[in-house]
mmCIF file as gemmi writes it, N, C-alpha and C atoms, coordinates in Angstrom:
data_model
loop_
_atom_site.group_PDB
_atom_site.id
_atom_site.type_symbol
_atom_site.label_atom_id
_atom_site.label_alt_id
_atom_site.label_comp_id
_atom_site.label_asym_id
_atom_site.label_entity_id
_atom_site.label_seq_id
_atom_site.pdbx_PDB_ins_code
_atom_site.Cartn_x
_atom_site.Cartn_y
_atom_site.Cartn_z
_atom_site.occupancy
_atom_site.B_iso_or_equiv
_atom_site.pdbx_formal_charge
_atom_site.auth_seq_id
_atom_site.auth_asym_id
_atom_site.pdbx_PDB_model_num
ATOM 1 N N . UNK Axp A 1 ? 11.038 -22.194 4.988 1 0 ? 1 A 1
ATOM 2 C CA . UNK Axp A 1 ? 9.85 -22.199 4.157 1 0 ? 1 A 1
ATOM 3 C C . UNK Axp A 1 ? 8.633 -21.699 4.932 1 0 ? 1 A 1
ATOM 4 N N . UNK Axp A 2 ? 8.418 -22.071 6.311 1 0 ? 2 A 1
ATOM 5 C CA . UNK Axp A 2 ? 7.185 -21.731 7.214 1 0 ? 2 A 1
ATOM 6 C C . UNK Axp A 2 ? 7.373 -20.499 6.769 1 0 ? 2 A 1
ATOM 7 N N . UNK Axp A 3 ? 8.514 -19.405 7.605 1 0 ? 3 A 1
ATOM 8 C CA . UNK Axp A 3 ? 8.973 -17.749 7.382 1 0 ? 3 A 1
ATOM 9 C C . UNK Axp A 3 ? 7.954 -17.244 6.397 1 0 ? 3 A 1
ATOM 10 N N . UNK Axp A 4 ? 8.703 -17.61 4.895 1 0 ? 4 A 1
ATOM 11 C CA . UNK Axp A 4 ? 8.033 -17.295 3.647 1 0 ? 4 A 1
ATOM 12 C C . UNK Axp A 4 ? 6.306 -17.547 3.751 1 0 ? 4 A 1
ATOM 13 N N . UNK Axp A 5 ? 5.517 -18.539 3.999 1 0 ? 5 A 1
ATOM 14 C CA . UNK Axp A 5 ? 4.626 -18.362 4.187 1 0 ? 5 A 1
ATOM 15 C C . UNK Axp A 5 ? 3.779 -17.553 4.961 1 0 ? 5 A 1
ATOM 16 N N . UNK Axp A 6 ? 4.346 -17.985 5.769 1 0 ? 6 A 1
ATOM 17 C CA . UNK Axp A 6 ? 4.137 -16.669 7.187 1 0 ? 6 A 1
ATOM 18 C C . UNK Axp A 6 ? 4.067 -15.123 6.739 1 0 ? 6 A 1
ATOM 19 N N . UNK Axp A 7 ? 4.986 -15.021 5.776 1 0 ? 7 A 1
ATOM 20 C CA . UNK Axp A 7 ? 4.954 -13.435 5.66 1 0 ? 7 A 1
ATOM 21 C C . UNK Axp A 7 ? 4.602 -13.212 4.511 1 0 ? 7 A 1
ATOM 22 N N . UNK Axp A 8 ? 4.046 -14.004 3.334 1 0 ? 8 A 1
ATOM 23 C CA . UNK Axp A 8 ? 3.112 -13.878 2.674 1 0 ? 8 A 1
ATOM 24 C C . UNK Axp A 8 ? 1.68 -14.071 2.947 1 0 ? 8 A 1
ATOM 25 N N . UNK Axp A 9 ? 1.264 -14.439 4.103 1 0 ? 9 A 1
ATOM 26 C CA . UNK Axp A 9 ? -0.111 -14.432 4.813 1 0 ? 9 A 1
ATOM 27 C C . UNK Axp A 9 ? -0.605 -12.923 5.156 1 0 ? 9 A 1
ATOM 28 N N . UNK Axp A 10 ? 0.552 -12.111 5.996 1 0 ? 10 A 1
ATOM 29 C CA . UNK Axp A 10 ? 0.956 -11.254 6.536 1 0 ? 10 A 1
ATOM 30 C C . UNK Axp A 10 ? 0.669 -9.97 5.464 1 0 ? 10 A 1
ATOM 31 N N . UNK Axp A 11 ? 1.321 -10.364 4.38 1 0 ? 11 A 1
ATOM 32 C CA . UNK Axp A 11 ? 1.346 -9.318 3.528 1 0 ? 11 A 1
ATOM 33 C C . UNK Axp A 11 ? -0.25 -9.381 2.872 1 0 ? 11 A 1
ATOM 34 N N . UNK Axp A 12 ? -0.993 -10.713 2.448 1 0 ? 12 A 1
ATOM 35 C CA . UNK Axp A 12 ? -2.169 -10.103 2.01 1 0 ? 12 A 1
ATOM 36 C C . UNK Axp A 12 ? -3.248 -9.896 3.159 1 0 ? 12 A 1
ATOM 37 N N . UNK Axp A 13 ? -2.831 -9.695 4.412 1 0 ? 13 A 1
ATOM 38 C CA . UNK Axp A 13 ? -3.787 -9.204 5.582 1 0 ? 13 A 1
ATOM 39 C C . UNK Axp A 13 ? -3.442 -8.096 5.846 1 0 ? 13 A 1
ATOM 40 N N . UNK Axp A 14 ? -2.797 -6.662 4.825 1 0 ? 14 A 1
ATOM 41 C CA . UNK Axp A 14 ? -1.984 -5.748 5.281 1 0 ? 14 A 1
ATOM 42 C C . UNK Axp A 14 ? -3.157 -4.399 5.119 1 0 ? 14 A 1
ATOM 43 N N . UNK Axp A 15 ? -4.334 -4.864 4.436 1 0 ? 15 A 1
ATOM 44 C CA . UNK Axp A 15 ? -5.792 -4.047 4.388 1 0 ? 15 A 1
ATOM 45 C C . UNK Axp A 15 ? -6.29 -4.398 5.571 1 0 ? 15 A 1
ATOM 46 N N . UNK Axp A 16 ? -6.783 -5.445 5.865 1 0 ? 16 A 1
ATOM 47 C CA . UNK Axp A 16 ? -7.411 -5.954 7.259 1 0 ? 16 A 1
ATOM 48 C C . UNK Axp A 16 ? -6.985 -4.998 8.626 1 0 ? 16 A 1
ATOM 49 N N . UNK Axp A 17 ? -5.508 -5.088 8.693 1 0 ? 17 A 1
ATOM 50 C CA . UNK Axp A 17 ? -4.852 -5.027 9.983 1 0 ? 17 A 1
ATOM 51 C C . UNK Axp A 17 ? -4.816 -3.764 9.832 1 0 ? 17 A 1
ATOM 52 N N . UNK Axp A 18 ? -4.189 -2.947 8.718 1 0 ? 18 A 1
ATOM 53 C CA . UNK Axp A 18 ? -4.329 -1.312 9.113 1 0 ? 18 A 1
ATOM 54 C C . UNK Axp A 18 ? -5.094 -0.571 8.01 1 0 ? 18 A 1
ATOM 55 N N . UNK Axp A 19 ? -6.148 -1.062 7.941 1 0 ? 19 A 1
ATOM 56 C CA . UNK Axp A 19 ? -7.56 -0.202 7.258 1 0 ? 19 A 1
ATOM 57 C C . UNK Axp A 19 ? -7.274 1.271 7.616 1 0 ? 19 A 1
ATOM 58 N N . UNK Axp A 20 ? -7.294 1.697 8.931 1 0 ? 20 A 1
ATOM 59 C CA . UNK Axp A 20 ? -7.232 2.776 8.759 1 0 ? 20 A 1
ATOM 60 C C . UNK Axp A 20 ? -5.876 4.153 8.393 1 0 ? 20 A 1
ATOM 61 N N . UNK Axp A 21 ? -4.924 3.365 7.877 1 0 ? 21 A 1
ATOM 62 C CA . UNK Axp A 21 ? -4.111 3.652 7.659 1 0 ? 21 A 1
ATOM 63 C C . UNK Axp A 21 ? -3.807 3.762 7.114 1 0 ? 21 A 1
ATOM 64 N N . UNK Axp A 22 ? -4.495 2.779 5.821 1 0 ? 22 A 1
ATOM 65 C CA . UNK Axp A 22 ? -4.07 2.608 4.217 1 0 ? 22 A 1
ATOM 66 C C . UNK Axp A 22 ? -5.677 4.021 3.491 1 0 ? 22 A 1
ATOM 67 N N . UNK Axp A 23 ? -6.308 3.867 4.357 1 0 ? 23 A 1
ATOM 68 C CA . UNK Axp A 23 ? -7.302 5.025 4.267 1 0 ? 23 A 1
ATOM 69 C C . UNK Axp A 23 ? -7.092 6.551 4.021 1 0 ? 23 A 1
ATOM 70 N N . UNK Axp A 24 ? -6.117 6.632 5.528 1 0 ? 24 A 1
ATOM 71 C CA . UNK Axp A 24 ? -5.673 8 5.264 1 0 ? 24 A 1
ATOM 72 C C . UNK Axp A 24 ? -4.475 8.17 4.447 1 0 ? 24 A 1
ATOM 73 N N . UNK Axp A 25 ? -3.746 7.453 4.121 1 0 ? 25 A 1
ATOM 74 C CA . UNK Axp A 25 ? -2.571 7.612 3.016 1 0 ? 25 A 1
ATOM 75 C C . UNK Axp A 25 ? -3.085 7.842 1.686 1 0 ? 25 A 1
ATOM 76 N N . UNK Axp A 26 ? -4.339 6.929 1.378 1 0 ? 26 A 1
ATOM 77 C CA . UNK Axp A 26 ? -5.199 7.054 0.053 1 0 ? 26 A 1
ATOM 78 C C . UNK Axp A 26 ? -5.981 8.434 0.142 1 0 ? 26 A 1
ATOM 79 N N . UNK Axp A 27 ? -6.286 8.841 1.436 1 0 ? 27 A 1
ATOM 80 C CA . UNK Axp A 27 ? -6.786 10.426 1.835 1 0 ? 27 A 1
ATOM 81 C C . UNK Axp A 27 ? -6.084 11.479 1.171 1 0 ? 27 A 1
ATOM 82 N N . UNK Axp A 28 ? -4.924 11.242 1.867 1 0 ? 28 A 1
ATOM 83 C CA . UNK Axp A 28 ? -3.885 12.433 1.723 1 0 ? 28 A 1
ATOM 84 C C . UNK Axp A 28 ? -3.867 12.119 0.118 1 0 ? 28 A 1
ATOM 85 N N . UNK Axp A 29 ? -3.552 10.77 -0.256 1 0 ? 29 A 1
ATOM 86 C CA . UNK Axp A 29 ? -2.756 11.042 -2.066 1 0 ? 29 A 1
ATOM 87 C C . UNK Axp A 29 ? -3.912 11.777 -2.842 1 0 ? 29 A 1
ATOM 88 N N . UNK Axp A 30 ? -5.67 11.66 -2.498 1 0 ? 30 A 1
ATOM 89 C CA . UNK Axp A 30 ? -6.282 12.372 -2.768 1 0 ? 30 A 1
ATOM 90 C C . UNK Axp A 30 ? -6.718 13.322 -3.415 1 0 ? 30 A 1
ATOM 91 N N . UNK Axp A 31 ? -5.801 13.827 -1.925 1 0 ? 31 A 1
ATOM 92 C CA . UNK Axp A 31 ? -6.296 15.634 -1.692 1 0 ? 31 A 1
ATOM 93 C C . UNK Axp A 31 ? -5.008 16.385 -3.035 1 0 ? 31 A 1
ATOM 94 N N . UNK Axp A 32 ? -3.903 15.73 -2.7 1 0 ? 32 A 1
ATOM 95 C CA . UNK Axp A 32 ? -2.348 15.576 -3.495 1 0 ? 32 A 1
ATOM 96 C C . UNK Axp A 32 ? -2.84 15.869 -5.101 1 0 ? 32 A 1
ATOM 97 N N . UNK Axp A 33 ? -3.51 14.707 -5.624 1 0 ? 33 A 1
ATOM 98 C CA . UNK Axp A 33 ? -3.469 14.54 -6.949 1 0 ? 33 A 1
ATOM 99 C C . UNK Axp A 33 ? -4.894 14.591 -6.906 1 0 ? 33 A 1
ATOM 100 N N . UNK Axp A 34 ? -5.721 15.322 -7.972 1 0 ? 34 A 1
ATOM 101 C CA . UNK Axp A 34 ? -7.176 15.428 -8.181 1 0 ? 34 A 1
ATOM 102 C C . UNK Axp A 34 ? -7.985 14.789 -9.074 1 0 ? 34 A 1
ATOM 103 N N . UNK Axp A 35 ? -7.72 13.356 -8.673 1 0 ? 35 A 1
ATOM 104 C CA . UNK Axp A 35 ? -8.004 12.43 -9.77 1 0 ? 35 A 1
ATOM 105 C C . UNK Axp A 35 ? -8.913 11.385 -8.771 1 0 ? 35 A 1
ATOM 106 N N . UNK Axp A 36 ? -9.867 10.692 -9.599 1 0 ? 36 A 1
ATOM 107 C CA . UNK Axp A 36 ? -10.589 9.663 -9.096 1 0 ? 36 A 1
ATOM 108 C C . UNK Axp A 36 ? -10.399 8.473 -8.328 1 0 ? 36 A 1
ATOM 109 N N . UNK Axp A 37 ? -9.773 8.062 -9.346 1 0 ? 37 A 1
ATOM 110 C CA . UNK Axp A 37 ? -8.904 6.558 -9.287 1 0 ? 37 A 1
ATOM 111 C C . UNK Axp A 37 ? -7.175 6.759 -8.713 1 0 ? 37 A 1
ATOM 112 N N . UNK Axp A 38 ? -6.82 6.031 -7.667 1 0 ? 38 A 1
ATOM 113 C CA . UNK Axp A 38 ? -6.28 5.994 -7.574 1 0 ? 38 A 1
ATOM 114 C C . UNK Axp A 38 ? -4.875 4.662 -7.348 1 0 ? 38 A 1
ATOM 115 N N . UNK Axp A 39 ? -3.893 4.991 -7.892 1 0 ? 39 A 1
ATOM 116 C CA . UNK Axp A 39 ? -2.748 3.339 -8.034 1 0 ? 39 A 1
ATOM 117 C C . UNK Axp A 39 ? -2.305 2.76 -7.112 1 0 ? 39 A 1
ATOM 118 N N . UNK Axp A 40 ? -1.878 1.816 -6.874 1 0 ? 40 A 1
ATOM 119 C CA . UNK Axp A 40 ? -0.955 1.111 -6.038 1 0 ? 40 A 1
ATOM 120 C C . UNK Axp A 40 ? 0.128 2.053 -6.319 1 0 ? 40 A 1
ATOM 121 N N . UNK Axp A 41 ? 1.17 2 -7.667 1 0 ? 41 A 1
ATOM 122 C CA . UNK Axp A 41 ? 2.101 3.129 -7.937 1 0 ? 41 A 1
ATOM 123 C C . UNK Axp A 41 ? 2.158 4.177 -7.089 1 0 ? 41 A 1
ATOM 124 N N . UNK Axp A 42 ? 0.66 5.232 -7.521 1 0 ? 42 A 1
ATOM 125 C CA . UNK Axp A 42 ? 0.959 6.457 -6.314 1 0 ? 42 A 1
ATOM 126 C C . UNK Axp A 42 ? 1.353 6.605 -5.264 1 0 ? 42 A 1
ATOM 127 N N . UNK Axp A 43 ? 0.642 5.352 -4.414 1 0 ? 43 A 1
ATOM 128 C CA . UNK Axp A 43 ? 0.868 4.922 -3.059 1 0 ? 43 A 1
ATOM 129 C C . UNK Axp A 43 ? 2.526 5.333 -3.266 1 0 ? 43 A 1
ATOM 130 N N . UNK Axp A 44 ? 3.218 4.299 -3.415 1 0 ? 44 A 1
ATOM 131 C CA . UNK Axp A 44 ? 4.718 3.641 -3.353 1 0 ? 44 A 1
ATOM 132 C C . UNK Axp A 44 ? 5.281 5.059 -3.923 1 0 ? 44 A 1
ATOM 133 N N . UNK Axp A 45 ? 5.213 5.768 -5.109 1 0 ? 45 A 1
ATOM 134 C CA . UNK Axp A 45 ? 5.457 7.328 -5.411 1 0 ? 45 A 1
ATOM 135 C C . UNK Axp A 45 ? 5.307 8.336 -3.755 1 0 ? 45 A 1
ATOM 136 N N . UNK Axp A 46 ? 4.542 8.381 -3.774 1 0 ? 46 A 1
ATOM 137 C CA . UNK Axp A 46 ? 3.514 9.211 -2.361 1 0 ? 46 A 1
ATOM 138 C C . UNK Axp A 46 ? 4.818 8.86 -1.357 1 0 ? 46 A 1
ATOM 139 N N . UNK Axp A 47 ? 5.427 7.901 -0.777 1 0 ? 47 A 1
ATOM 140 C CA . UNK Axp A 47 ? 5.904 7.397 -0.031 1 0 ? 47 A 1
ATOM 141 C C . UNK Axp A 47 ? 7.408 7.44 -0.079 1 0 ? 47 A 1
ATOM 142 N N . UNK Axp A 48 ? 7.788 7.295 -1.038 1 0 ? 48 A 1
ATOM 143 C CA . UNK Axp A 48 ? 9.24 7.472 -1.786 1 0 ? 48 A 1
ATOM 144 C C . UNK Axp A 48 ? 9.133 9.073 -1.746 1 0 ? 48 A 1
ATOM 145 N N . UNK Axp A 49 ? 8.599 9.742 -2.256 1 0 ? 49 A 1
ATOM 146 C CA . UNK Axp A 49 ? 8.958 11.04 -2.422 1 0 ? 49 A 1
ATOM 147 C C . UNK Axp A 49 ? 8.965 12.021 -1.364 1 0 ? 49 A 1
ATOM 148 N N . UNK Axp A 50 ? 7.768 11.905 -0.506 1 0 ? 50 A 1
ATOM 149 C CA . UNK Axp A 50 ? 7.899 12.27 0.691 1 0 ? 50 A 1
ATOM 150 C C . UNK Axp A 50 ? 8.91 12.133 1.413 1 0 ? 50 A 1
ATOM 151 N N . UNK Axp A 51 ? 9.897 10.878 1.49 1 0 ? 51 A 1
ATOM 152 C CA . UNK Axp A 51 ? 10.732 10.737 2.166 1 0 ? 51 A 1
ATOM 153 C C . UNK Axp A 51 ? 9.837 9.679 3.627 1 0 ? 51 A 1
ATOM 154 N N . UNK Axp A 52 ? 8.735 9.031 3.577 1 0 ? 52 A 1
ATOM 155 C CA . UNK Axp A 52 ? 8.348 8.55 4.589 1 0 ? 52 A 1
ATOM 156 C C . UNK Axp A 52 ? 9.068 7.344 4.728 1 0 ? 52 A 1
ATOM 157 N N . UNK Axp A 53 ? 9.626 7.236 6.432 1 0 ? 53 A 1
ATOM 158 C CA . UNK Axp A 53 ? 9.95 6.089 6.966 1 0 ? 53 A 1
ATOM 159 C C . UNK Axp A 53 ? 9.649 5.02 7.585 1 0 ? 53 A 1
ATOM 160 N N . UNK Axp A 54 ? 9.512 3.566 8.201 1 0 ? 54 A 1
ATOM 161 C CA . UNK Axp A 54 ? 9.141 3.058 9.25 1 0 ? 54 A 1
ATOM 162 C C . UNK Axp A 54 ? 8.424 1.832 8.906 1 0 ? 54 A 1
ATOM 163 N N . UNK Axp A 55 ? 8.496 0.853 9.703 1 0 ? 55 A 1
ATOM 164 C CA . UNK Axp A 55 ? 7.523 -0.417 9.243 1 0 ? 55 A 1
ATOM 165 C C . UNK Axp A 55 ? 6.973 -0.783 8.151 1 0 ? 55 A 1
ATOM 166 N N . UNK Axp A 56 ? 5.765 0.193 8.766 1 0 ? 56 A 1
ATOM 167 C CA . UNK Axp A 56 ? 4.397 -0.023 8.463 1 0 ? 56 A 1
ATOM 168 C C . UNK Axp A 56 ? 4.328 0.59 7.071 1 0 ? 56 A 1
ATOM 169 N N . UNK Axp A 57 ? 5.717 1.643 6.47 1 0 ? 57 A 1
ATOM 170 C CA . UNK Axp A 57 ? 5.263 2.339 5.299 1 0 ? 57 A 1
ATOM 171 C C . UNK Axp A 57 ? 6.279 1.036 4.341 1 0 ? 57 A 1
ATOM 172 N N . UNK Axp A 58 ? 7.087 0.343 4.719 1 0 ? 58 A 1
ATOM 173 C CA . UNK Axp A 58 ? 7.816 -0.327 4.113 1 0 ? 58 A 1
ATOM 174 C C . UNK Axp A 58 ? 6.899 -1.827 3.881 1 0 ? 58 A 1
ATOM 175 N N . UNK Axp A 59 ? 6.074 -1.951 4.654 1 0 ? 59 A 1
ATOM 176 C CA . UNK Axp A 59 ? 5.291 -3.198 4.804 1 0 ? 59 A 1
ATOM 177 C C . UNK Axp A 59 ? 3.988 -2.256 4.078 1 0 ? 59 A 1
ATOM 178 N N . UNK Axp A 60 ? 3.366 -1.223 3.524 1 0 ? 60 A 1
ATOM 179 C CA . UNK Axp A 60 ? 2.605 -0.497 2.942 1 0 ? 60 A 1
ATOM 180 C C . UNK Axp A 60 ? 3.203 -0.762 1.436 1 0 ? 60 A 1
ATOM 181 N N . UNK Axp A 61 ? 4.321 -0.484 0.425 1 0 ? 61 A 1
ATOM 182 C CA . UNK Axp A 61 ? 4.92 -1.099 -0.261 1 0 ? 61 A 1
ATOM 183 C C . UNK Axp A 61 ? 5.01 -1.888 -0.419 1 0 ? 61 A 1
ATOM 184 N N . UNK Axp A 62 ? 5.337 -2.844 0.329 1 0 ? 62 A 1
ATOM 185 C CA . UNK Axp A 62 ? 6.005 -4.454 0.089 1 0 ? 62 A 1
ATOM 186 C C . UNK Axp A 62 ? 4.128 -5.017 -0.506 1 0 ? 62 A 1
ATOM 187 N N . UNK Axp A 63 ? 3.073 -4.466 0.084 1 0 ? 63 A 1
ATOM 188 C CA . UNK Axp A 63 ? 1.849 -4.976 0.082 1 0 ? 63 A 1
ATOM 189 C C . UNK Axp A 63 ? 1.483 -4.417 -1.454 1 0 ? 63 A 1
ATOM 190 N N . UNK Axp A 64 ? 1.936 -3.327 -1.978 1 0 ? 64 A 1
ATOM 191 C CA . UNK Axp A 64 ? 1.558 -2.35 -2.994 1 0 ? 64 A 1
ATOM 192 C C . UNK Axp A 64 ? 2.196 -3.025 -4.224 1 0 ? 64 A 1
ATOM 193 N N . UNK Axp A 65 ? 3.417 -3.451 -3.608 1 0 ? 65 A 1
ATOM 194 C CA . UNK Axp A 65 ? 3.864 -4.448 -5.374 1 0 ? 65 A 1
ATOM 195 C C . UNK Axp A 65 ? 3.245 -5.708 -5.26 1 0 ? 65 A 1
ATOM 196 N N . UNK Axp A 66 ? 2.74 -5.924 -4.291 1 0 ? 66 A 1
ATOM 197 C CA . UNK Axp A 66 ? 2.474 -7.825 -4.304 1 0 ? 66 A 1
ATOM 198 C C . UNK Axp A 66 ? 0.969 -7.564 -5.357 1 0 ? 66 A 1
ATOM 199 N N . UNK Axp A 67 ? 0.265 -6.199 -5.007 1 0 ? 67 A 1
ATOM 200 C CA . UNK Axp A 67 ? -1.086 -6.202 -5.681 1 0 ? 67 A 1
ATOM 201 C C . UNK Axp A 67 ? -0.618 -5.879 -7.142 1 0 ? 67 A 1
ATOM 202 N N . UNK Axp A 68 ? 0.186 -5.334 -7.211 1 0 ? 68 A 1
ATOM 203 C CA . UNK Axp A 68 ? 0.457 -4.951 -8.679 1 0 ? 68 A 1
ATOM 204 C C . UNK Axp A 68 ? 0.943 -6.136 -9.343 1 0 ? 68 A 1
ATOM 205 N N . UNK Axp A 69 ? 1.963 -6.955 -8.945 1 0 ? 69 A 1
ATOM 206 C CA . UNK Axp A 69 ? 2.358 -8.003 -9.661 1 0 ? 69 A 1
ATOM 207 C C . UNK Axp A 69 ? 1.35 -9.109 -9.502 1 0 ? 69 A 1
ATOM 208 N N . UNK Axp A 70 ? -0.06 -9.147 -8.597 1 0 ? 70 A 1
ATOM 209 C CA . UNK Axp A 70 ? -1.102 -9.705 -8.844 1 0 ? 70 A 1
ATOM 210 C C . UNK Axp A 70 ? -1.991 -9.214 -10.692 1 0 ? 70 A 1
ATOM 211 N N . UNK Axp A 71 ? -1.402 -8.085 -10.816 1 0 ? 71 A 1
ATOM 212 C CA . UNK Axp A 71 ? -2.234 -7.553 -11.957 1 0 ? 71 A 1
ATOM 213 C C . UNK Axp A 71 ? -3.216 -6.406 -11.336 1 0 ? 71 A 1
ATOM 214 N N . UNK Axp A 72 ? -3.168 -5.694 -10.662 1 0 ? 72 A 1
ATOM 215 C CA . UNK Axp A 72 ? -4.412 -5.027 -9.782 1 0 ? 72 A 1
ATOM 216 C C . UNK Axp A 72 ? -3.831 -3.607 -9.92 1 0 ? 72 A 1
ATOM 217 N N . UNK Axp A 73 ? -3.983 -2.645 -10.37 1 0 ? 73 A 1
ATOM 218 C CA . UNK Axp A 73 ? -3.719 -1.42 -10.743 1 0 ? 73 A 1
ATOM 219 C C . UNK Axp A 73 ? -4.4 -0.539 -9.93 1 0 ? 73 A 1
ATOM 220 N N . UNK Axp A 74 ? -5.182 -0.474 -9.398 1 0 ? 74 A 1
ATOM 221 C CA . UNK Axp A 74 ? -6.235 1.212 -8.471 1 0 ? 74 A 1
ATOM 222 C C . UNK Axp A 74 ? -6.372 0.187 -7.497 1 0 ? 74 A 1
ATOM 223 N N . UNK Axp A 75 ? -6.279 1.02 -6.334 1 0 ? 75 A 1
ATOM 224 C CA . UNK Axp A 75 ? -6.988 0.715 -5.04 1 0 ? 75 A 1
ATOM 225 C C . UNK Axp A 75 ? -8.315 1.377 -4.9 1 0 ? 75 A 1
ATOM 226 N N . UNK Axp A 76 ? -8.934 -0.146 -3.868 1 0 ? 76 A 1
ATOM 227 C CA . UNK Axp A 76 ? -10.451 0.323 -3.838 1 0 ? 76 A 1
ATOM 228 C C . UNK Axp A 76 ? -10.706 0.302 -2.57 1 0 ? 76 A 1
ATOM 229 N N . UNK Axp A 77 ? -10.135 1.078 -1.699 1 0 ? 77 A 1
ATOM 230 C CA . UNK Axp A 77 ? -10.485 1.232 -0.095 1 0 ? 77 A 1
ATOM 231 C C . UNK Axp A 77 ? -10.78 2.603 -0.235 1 0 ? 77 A 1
């Protein structure tokens, strides 16, 4: 049970810890699609389609549905 908490702490500190990371991914989807607003969806699209691997893009997801199944549709970073 600690685990589970633990890594739901984890997951909503996943803006905090790599701001600048979730920045330039929201950069790039951007430049990608020429639209204002942009989704949690795209993100997780953006990421899947590319073919990107590794941690931080799987823990970038895991953070992207937790906001969506919060109800939270556009990111505002």
């Amino acid at each position: 049970m600690k685990d589970l908490i633990l890594a739901k702490k984890e997951i909503k500190r996943f803006p905090i810890k790599h701001l600048d990371f979730l920045k330039s991914v929201v950069k790039e989807l951007s430049n990608v699609k020429d639209i204002k607003e942009i989704r949690y969806s795209d993100i997780i699209n953006l990421i899947t389609r590319n073919n990107y691997s590794g941690k931080i893009y799987t823990k970038l997801m895991i953070w992207c549905n937790y906001k969506i199944r919060l109800g939270e549709s556009y990111v505002n970073y």
